[in-house]
C-alpha positions in Angstrom: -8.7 -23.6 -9.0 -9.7 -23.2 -5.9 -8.9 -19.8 -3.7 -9.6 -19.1 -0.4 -9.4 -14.9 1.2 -8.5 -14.7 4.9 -7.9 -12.0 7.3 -9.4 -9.7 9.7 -13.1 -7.9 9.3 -13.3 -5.5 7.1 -10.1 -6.6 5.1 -11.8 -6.5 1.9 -11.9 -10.0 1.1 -15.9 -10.0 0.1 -14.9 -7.0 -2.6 -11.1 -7.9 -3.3 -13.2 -11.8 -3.7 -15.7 -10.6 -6.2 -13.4 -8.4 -8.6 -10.6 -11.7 -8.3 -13.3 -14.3 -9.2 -15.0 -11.9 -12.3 -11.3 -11.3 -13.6 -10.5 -15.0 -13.2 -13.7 -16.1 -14.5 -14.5 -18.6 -11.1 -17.3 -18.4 -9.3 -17.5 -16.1 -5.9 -18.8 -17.3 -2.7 -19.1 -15.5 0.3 -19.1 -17.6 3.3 -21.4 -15.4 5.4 -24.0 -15.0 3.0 -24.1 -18.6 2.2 -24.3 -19.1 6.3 -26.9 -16.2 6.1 -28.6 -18.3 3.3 -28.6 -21.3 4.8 -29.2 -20.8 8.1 -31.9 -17.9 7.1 -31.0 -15.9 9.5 -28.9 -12.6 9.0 -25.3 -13.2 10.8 -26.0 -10.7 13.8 -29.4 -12.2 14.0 -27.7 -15.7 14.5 -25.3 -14.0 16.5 -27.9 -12.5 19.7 -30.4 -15.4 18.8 -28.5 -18.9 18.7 -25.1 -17.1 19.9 -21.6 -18.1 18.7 -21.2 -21.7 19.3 -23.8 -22.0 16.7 -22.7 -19.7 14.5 -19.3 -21.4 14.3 -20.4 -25.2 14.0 -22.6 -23.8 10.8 -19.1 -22.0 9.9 -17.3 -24.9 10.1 -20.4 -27.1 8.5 -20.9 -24.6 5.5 -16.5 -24.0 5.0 -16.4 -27.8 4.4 -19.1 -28.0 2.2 -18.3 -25.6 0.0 -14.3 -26.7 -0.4 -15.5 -30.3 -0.7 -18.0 -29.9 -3.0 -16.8 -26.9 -5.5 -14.5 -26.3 -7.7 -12.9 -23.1 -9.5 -14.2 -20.7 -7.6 -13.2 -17.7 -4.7 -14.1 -17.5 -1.2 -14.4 -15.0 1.2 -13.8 -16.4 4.9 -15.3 -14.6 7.8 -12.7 -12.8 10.2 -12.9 -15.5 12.7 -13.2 -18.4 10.3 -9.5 -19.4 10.1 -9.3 -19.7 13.9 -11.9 -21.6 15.0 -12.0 -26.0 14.6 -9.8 -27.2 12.1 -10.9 -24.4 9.9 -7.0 -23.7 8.0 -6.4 -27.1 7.7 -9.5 -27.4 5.7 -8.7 -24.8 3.9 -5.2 -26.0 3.4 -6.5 -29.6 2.7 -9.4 -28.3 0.3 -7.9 -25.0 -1.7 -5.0 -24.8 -4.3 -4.0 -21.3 -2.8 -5.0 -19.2 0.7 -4.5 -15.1 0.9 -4.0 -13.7 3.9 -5.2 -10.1 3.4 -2.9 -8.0 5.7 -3.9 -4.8 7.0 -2.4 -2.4 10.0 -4.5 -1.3 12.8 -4.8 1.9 11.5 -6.7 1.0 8.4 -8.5 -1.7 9.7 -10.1 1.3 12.5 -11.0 3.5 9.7 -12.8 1.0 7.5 -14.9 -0.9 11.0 -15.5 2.6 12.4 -18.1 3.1 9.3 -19.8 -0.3 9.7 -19.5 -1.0 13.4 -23.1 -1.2 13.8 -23.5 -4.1 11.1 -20.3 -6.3 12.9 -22.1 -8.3 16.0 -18.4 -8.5 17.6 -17.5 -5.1 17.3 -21.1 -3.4 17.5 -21.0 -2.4 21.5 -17.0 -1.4 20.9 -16.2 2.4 22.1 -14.8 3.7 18.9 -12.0 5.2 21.2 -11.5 1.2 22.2 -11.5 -0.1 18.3 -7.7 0.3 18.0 -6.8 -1.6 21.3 -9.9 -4.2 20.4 -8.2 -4.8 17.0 -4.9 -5.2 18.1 -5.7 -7.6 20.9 -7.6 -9.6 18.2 -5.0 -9.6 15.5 -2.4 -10.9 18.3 -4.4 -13.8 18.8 -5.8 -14.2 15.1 -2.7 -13.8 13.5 -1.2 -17.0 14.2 -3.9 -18.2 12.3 -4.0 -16.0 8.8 -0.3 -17.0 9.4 -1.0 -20.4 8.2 -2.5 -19.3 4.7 -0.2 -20.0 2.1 0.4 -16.5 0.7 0.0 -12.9 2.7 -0.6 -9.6 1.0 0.1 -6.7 2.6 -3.1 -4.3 1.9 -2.4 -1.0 3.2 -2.9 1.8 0.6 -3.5 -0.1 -2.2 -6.7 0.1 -4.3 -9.0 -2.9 -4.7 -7.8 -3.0 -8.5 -3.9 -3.1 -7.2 -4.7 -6.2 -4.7 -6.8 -7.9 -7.5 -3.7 -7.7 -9.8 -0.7 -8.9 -6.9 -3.0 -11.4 -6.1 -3.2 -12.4 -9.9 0.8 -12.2 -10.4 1.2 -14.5 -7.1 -0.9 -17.6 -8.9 1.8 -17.5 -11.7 
């Protein structure tokens, strides 16, 4: 089985990925560190170095090669890997099942507002501005997470409590 995690940073799809995948027994990828691996190169070094044309071709390069190549396993998307190329219908194409990990504004803030500094895109964001930032992104992003096959809605539930929905939705 093959299952894919979508949605916007800091949606939890890296944890919510790795508890899913060890309770499923599949393997875990996460897309970003397998760019990070690849390309070695840390993603905001990729990011101010080679900019973000690069860092998308190796997105779309690395997506395909992992969802034509593997089976039974979990992957964690980036935030912006759904929207950019043909990167859902890959996914669609390649995966038995795609989660888009749904989170309000609100939430989203809180949880980028403690990592800013390690997200290229949202690094030089006023933290007054991350609300509007967010929105404007998730207004163009969500058409996108739209086209995964299944959405959760995240907001105040534990990891565990995701990890168990998701589990009940692949019945």
């Amino acid at each position: 089985m093959k299952i894919v995690l979508v949605g916007y940073m800091a949606s939890g799809k890296s944890l919510i990925g790795e508890l899913l995948a060890k309770d499923l027994n599949l393997e875990f990828i996460d897309l970003d560190d397998q760019i990070e691996l690849e390309s070695e190169m840390a993603i905001p070094q990729i990011f101010e170095e080679k900019g973000e044309i690069f860092f998308r071709k190796k997105e779309y390069e690395v997506l395909n090669q992992i969802l034509k190549n593997k089976d039974n396993l979990v992957l964690a998307t980036g935030g912006g890997t759904p929207c950019y190329g043909n990167n859902m219908q890959t996914i669609g194409d390649f995966s038995d099942v795609s989660i888009y990990l749904q989170l309000s504004i609100p939430s989203l803030k809180a949880r980028i507002e403690k990592e800013k500094q390690h997200r290229p895109l949202v690094r030089d964001v006023a933290v007054e501005d991350l609300p509007e930032f967010i929105g404007k992104h998730l207004f163009e992003r969500r058409p996108f997470y739209g086209k995964a096959t299944k959405t959760l809605v995240c907001d105040q539930k534990s990891a565990e409590e995701i990890v168990a929905e998701i589990k009940s939705m692949l019945l």
